[in-house]
Every structure is written in structure tokens, then in C-alpha cells.
N, CA, C and O atoms as a DFTB+ gen file, in Angstrom:
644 C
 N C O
     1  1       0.824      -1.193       0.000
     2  2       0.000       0.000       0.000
     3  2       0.870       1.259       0.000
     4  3       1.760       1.086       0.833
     5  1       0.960       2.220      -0.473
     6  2       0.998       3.176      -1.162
     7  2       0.107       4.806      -0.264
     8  3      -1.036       4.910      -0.709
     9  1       0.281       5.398       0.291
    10  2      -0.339       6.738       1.198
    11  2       0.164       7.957       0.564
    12  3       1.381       8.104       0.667
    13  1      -0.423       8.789      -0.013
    14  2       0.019       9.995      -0.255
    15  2      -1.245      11.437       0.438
    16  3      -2.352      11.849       0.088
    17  1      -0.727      11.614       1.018
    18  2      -1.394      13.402       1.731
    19  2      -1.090      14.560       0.854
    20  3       0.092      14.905       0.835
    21  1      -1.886      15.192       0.162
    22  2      -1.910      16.223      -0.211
    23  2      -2.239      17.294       0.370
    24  3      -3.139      17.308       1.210
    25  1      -1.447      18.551      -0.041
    26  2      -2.241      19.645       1.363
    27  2      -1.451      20.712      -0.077
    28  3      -0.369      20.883      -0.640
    29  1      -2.871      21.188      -0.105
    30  2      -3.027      22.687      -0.558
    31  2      -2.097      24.007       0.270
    32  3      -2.532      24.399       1.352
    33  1      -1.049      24.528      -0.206
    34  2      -0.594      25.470       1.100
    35  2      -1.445      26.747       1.416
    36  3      -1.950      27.357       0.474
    37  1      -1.599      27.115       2.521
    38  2      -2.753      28.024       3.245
    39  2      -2.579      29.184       2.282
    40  3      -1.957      29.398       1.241
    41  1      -3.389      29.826       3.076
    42  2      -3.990      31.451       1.558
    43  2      -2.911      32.265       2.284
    44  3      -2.508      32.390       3.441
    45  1      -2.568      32.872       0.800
    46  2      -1.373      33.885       0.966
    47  2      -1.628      34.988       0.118
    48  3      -2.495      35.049      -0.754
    49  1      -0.735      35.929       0.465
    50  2      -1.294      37.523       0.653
    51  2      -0.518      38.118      -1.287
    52  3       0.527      37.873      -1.890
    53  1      -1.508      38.774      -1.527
    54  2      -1.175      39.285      -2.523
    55  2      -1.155      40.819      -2.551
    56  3      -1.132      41.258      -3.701
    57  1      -1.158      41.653      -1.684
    58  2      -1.114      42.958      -1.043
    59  2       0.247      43.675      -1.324
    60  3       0.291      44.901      -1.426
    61  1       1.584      42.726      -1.472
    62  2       2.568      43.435      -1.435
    63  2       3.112      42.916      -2.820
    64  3       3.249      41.697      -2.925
    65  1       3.426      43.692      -3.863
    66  2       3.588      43.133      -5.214
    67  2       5.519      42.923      -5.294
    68  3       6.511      43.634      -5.130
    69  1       5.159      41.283      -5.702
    70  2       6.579      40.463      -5.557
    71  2       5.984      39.490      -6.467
    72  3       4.902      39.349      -7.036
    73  1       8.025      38.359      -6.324
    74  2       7.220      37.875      -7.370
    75  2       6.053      36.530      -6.614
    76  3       5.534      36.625      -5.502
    77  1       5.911      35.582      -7.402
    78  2       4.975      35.234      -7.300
    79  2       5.843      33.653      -6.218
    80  3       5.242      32.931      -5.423
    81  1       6.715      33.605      -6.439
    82  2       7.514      32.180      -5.088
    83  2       7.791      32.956      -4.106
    84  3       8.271      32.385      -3.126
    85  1       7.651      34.063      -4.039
    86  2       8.164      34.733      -2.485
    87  2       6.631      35.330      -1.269
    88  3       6.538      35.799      -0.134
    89  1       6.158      35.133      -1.830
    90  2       4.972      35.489      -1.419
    91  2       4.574      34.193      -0.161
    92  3       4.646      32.970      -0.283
    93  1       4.107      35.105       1.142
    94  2       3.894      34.369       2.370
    95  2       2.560      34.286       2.614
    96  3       1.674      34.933       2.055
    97  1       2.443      33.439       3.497
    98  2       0.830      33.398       3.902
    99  2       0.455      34.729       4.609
   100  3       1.183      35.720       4.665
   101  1      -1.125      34.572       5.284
   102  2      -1.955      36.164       5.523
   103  2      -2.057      35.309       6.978
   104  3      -1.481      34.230       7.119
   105  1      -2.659      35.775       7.766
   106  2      -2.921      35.929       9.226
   107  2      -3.804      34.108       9.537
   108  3      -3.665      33.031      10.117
   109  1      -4.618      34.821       8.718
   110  2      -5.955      33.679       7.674
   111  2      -5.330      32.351       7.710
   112  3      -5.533      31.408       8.475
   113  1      -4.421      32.495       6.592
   114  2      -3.698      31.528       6.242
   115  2      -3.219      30.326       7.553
   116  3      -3.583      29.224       7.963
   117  1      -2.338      31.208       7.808
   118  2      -1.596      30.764       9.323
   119  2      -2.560      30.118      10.379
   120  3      -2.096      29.329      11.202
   121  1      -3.600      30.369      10.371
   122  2      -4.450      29.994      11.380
   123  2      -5.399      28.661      11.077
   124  3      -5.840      27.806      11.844
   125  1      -5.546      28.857       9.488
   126  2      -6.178      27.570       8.775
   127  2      -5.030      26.623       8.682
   128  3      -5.362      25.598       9.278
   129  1      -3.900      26.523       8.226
   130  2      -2.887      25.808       8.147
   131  2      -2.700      25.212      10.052
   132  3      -2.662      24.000      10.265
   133  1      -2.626      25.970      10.949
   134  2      -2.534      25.306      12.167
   135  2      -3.606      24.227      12.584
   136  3      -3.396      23.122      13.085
   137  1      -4.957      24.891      12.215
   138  2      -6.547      23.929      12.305
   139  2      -6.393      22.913      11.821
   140  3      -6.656      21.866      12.412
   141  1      -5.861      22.975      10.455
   142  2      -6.111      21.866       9.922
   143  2      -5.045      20.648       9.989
   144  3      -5.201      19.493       9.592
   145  1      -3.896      21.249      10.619
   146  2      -2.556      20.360      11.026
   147  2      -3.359      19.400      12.415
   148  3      -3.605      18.194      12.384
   149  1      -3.610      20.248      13.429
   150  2      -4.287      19.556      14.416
   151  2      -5.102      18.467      14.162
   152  3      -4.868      17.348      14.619
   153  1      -6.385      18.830      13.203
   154  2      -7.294      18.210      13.005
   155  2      -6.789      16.524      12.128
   156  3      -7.217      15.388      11.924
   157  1      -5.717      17.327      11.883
   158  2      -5.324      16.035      10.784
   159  2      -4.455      15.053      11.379
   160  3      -3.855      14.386      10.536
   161  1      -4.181      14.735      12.701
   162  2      -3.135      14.426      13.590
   163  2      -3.440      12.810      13.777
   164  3      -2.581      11.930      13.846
   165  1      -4.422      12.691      13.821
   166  2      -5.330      11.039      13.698
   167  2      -5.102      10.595      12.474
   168  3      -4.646       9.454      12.398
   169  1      -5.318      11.261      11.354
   170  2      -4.991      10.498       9.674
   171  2      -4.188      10.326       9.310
   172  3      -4.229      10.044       8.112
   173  1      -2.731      10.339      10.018
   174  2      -1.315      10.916       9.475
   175  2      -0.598       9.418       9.711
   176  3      -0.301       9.144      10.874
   177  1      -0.329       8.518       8.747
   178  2       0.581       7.631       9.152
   179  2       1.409       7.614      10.235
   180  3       1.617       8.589      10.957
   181  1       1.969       6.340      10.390
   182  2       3.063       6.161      11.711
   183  2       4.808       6.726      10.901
   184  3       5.758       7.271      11.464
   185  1       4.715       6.478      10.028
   186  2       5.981       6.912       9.491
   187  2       5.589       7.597       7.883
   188  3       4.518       7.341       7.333
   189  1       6.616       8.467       7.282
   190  2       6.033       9.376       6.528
   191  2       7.290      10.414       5.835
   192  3       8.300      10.605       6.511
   193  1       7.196      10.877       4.848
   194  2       8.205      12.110       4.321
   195  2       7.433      13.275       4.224
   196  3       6.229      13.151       4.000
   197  1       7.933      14.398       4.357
   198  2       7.357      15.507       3.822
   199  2       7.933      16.519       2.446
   200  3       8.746      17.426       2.626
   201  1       7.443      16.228       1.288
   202  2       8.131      17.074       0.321
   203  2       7.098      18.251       0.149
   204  3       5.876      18.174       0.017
   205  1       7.917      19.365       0.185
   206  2       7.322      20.673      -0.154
   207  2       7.559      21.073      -1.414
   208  3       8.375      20.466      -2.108
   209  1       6.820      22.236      -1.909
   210  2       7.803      23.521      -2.889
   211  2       8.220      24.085      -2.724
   212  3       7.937      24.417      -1.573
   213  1       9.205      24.897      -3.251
   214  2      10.162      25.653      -2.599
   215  2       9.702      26.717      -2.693
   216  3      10.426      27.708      -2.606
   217  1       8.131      26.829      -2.932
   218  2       7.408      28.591      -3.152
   219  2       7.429      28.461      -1.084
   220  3       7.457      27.601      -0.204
   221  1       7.393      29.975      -1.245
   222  2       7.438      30.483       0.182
   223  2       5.940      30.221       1.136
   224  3       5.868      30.301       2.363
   225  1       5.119      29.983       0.442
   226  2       3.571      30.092       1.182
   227  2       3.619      28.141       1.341
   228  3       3.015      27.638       2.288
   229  1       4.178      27.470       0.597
   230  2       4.045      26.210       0.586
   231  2       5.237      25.816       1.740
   232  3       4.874      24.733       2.200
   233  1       6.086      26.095       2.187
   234  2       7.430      26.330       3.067
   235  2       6.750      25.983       3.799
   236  3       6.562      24.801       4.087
   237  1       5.885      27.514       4.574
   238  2       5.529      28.111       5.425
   239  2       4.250      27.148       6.312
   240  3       4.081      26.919       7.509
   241  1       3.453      26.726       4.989
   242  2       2.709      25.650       5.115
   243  2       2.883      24.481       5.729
   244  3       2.272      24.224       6.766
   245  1       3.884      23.485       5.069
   246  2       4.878      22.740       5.582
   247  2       5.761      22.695       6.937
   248  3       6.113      21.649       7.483
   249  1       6.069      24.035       7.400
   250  2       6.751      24.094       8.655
   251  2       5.853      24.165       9.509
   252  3       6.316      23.946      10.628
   253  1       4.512      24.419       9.509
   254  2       3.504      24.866      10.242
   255  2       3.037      23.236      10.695
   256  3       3.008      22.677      11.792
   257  1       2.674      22.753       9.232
   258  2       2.301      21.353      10.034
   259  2       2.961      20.278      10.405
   260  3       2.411      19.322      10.952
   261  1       4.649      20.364      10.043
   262  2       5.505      19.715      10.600
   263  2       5.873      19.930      12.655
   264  3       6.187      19.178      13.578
   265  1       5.612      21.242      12.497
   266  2       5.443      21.946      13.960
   267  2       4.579      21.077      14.949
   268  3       4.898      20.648      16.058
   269  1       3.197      20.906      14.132
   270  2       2.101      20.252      15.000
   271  2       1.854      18.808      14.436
   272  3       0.711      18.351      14.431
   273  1       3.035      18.013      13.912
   274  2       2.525      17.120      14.194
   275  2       3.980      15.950      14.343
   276  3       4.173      14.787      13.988
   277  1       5.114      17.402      15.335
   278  2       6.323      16.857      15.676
   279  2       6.949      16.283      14.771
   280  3       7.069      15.064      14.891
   281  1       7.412      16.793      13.857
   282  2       7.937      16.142      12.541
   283  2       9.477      17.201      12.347
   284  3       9.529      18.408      12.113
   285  1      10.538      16.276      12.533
   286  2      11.146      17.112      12.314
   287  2      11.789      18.463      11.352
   288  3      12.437      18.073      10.381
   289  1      11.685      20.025      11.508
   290  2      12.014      20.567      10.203
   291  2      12.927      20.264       9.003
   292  3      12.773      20.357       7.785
   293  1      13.746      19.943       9.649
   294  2      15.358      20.102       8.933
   295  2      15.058      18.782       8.220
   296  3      16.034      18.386       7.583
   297  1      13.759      17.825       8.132
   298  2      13.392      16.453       7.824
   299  2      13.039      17.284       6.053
   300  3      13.685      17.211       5.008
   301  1      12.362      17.670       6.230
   302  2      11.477      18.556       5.383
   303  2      12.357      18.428       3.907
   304  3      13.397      19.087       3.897
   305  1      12.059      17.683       2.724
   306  2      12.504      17.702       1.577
   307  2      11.782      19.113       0.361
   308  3      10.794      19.174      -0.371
   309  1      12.838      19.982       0.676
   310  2      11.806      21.242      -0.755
   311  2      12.601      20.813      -2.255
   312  3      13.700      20.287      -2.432
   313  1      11.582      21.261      -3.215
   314  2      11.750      20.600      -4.277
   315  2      11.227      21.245      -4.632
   316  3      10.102      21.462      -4.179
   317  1      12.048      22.329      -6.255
   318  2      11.900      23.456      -6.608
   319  2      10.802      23.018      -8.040
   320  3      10.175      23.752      -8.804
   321  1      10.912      21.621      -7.976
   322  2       9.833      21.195      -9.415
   323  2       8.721      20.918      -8.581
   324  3       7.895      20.396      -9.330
   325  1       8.283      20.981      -7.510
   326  2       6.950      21.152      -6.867
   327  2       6.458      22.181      -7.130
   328  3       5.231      22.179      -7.030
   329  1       6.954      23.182      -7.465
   330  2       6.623      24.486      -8.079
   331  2       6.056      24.979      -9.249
   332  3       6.386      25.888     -10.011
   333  1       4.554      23.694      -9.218
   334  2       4.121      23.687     -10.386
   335  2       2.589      23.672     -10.219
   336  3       2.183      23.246      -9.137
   337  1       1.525      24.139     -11.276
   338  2       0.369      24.058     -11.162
   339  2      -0.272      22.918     -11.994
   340  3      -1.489      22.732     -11.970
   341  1       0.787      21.973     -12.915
   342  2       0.376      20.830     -13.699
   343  2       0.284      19.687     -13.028
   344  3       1.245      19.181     -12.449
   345  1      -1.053      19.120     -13.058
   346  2      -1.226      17.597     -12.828
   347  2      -0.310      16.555     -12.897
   348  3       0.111      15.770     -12.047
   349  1      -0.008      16.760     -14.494
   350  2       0.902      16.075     -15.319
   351  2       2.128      15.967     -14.140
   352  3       2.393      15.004     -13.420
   353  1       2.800      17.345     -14.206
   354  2       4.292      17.560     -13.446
   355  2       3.693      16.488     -12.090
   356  3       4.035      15.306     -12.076
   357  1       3.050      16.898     -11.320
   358  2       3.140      16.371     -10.251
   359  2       2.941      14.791      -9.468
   360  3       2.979      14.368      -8.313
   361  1       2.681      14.157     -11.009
   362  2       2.181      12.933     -10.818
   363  2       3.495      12.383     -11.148
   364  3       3.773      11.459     -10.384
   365  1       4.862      12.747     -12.456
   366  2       5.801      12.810     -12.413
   367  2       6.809      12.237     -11.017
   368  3       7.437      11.231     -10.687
   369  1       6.509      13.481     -10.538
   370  2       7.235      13.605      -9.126
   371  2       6.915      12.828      -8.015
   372  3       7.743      12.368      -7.230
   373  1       5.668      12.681      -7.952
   374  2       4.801      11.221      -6.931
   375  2       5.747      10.550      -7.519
   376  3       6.766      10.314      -6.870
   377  1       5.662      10.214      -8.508
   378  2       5.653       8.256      -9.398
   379  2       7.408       8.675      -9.169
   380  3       7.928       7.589      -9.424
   381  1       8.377       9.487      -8.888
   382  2       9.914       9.131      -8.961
   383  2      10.021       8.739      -7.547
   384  3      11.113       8.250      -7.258
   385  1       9.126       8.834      -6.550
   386  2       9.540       8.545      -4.907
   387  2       9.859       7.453      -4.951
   388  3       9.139       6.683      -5.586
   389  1      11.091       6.935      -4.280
   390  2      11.432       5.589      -3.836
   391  2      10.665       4.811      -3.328
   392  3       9.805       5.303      -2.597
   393  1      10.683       3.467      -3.499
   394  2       9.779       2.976      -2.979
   395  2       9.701       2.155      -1.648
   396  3       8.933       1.269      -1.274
   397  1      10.979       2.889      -0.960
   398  2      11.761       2.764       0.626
   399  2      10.280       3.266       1.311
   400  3       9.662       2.749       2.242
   401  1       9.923       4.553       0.442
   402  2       8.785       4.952       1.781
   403  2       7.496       4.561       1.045
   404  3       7.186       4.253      -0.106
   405  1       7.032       4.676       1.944
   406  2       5.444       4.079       2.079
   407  2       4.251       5.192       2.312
   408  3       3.073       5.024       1.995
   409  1       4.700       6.135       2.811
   410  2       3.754       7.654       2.376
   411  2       4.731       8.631       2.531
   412  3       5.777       8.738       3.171
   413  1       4.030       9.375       1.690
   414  2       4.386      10.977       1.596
   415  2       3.341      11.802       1.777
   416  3       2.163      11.534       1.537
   417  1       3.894      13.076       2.318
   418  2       2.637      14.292       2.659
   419  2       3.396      15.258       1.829
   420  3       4.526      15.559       2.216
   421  1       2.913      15.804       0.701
   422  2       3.174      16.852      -0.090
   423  2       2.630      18.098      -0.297
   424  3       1.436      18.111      -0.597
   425  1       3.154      19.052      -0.219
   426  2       2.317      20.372      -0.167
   427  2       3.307      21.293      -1.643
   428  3       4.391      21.467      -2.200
   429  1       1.648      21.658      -1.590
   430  2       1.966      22.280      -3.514
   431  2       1.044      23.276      -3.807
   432  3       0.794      24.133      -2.959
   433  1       0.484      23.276      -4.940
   434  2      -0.676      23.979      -5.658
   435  2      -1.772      23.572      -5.947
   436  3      -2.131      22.401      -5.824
   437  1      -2.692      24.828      -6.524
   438  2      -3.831      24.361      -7.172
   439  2      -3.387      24.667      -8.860
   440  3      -2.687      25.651      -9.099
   441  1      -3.599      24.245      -9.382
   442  2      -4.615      23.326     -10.036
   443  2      -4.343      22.262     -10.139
   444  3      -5.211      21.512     -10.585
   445  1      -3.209      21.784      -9.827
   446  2      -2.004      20.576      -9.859
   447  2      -2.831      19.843      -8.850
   448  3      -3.126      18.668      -9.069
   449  1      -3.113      20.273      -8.073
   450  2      -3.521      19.094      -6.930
   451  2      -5.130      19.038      -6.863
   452  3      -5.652      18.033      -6.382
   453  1      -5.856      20.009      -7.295
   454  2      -7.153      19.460      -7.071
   455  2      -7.192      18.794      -8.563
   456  3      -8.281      18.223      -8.511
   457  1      -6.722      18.553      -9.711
   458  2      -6.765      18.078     -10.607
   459  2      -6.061      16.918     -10.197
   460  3      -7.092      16.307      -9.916
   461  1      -5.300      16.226      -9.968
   462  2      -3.979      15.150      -9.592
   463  2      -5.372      14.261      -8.454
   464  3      -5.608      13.056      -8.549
   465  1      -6.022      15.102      -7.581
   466  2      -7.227      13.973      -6.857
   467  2      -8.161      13.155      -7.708
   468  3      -8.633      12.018      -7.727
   469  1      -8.227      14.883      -8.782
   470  2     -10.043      14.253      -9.320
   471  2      -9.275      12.872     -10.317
   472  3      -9.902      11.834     -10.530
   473  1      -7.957      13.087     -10.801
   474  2      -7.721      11.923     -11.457
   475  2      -7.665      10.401     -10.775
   476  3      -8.283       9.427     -11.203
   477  1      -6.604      10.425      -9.383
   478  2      -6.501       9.759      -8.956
   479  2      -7.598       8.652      -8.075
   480  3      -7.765       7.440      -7.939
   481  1      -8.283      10.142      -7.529
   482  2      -8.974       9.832      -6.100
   483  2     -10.588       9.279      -6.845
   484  3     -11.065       9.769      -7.869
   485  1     -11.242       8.112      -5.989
   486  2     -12.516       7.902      -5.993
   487  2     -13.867       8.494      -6.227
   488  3     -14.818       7.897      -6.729
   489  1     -13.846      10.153      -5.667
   490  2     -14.912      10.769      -5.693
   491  2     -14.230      12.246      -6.314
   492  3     -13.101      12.690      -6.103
   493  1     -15.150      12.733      -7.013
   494  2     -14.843      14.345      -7.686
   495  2     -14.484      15.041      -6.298
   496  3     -14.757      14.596      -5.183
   497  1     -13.883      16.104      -6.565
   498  2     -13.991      17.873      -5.929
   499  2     -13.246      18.398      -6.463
   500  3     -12.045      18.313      -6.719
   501  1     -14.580      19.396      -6.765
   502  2     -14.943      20.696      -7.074
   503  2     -13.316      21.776      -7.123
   504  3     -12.827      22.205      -8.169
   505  1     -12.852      21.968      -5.985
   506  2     -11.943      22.691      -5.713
   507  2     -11.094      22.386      -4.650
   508  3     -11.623      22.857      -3.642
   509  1      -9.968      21.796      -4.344
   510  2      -9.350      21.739      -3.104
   511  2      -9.062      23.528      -2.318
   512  3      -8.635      24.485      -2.965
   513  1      -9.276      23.548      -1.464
   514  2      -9.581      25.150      -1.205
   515  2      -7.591      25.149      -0.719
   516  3      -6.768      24.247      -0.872
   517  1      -7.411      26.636      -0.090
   518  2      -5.978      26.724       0.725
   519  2      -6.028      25.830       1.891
   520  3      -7.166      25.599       2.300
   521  1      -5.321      25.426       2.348
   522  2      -4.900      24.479       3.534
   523  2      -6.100      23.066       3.627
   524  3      -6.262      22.474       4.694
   525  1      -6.830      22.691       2.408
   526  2      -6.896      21.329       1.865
   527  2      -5.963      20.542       2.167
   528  3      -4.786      20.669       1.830
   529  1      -6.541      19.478       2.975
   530  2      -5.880      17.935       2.914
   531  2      -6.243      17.310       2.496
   532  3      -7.382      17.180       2.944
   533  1      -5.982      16.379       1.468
   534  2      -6.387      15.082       1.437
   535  2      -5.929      13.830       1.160
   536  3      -5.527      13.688       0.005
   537  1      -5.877      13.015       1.772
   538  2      -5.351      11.370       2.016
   539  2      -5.604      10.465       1.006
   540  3      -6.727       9.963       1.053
   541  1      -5.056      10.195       0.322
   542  2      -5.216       8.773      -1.080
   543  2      -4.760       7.699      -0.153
   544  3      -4.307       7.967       0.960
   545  1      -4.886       6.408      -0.634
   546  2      -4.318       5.293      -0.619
   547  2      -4.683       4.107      -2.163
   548  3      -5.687       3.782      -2.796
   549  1      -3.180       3.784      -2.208
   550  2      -3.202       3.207      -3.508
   551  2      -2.540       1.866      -3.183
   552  3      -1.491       1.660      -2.572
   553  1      -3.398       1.004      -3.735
   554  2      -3.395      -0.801      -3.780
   555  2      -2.497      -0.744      -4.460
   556  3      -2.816      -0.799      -5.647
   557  1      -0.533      -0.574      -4.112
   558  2       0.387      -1.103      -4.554
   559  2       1.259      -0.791      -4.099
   560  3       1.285       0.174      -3.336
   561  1       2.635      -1.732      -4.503
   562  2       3.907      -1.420      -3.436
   563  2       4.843       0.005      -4.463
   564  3       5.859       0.481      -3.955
   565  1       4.591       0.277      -5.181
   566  2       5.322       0.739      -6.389
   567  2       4.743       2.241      -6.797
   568  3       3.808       2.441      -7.572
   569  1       5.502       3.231      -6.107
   570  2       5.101       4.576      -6.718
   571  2       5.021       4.964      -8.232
   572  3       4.696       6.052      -8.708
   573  1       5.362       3.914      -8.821
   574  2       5.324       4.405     -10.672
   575  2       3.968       3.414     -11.208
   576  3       3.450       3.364     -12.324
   577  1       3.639       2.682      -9.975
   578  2       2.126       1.957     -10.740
   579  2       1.186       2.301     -10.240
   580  3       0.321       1.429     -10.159
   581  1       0.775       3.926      -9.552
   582  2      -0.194       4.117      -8.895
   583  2      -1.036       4.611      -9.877
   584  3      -0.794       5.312     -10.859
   585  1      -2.739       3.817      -9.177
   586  2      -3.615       4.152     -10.407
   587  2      -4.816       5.129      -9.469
   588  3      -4.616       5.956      -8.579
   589  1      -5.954       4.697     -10.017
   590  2      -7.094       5.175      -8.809
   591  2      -6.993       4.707      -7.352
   592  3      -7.114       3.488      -7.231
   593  1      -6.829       5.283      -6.400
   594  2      -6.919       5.198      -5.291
   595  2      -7.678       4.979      -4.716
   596  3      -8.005       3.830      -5.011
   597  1      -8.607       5.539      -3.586
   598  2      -9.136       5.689      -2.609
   599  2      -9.243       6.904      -1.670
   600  3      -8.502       6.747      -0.699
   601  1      -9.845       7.932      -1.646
   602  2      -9.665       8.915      -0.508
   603  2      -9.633       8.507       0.626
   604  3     -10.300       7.472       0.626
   605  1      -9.148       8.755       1.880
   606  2      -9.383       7.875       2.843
   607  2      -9.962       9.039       3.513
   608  3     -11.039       8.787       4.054
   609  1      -9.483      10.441       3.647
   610  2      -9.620      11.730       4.487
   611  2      -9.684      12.909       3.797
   612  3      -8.747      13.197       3.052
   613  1     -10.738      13.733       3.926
   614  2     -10.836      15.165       3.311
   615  2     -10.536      15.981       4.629
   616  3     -10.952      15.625       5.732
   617  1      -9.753      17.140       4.404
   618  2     -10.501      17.831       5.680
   619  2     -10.055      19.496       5.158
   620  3      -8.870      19.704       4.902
   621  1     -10.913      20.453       5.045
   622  2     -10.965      21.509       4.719
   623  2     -11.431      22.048       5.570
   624  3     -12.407      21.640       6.199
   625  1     -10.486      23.666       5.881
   626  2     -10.585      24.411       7.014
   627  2     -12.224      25.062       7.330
   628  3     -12.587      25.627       8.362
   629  1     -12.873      24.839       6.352
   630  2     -14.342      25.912       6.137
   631  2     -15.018      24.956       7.115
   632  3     -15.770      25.447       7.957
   633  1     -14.818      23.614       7.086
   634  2     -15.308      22.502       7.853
   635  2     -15.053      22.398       9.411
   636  3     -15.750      21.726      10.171
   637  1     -13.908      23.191       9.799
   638  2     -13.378      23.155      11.116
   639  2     -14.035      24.210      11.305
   640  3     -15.206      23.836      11.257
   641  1     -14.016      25.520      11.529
   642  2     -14.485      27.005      11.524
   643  2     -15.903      26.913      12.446
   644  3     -16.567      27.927      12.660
């Protein structure tokens, strides 16, 4: 079996004009990204990697729920081709993980990732919102033969609130 966590990184501020990887989360952000780290503390495998993007709001994301769910930072793999809004790219990058580990929790983008579910995952949605989680599991030992999955866990901050 096969576990991959997806997490949308929390809403970030477009107020101060930069470019578009340097840009941090909003107050908002920070507070949905903590909710939903908590909330997600029961769904989270016993062992696990965390690959990020190396955009700054996805970091930020990443350190937040590595924070709350005791994971070490300096553990934290960023990966500057996570830095993408294609399905395509990101299924890529799933399917090169070794197949030493047995889940990954990845934090990225939209459209890449609510597209990368509706392909993978069992049931449609609509939109993975900012600080979206959601849990696949895939019937195989082999990150390059993952097909349709299974959602196992949604959890969106509008739901905690």
C-alpha cells in the first residue's frame, strides 16, 4: 500500500507586489494551516516524508504542520519542481519517490492538486480550497504503478471554523 497526503498550502497575501515564489501566507492563512494540522493528527501515518515547494507560502505551510505534528524541520525535503500548477508535473514527481517509503505528505498547488485527486482519487472535488488535505491510498507497493486510489480523508478548514 501506497499513502500519499496532499495539502493545498494556506492562503497567501497578494497585497505586497513580488514575485509570485516569495509570497507568504496572511494571518488567515496561518491559522487555517494550524486547524487543519491539528485536526489532521489522527490520519497521518506512523511513518512518513514531507516534500514541499520551494514557493514560500508552501514552506511556510509545511513548517507549520511539521510543527504540530512533531515532525522534524530540517526532515522537510523542498523541491523546486513542486513548483508547479500541472497535474501532469506532479504525478511525475509522486511516481519518482522511492519505494523505501510508504507515504508521503506533499504540499503544492492548485490546479495541480485538485486536478492530480479528481484523477486519482474515488470521488470528484470541485476545488481543493488553501490548507486542503487530502489522504489517497493506492493498492500497490510501487510509486510508478499508482492508479485510482481511494480517498481515505478530506478535511478543509471551512469545515473546522
Amino acid at each position: 500500500m501506497k499513502n500519499l497526503i496532499l495539502v493545498r498550502h494556506a492562503k497567501s497575501s497578494w497585497e505586497v507586489p513580488m514575485h509570485d515564489k516569495d509570497r507568504g501566507l496572511t494571518c488567515q492563512g496561518m491559522k487555517d494551516a494550524h486547524l487543519v494540522s491539528i485536526h489532521a493528527k489522527d490520519f497521518i501515518p506512523k511513518t512518513y516524508i514531507i516534500w514541499a515547494s520551494s514557493a514560500k507560502r508552501a514552506t511556510n505551510t509545511a513548517l507549520i504542520f511539521a510543527q504540530n505534528l512533531a515532525y522534524p524541520i530540517e526532515s522537510i525535503v523542498y523541491k523546486d519542481d513542486l513548483y508547479t500548477f500541472d497535474e501532469k508535473k506532479l504525478e511525475e514527481i509522486i511516481k519518482s519517490c522511492s519505494n523505501l517509503f510508504e507515504s508521503i505528505i506533499v504540499f503544492g498547488h492548485n490546479g495541480a492538486i485538485t486536478n492530480f485527486v479528481n484523477k486519482f482519487g474515488d470521488d470528484y472535488i470541485d476545488n481543493i480550497p488553501t490548507s486542503g488535505f487530502v489522504s489517497l491510498k493506492f493498492d500497490t507497493d510501487d510509486w510508478k504503478k499508482i492508479k485510482k486510489g481511494k480517498i481515505k480523508k478530506i478535511i478543509f478548514p471551512k469545515d473546522l471554523r
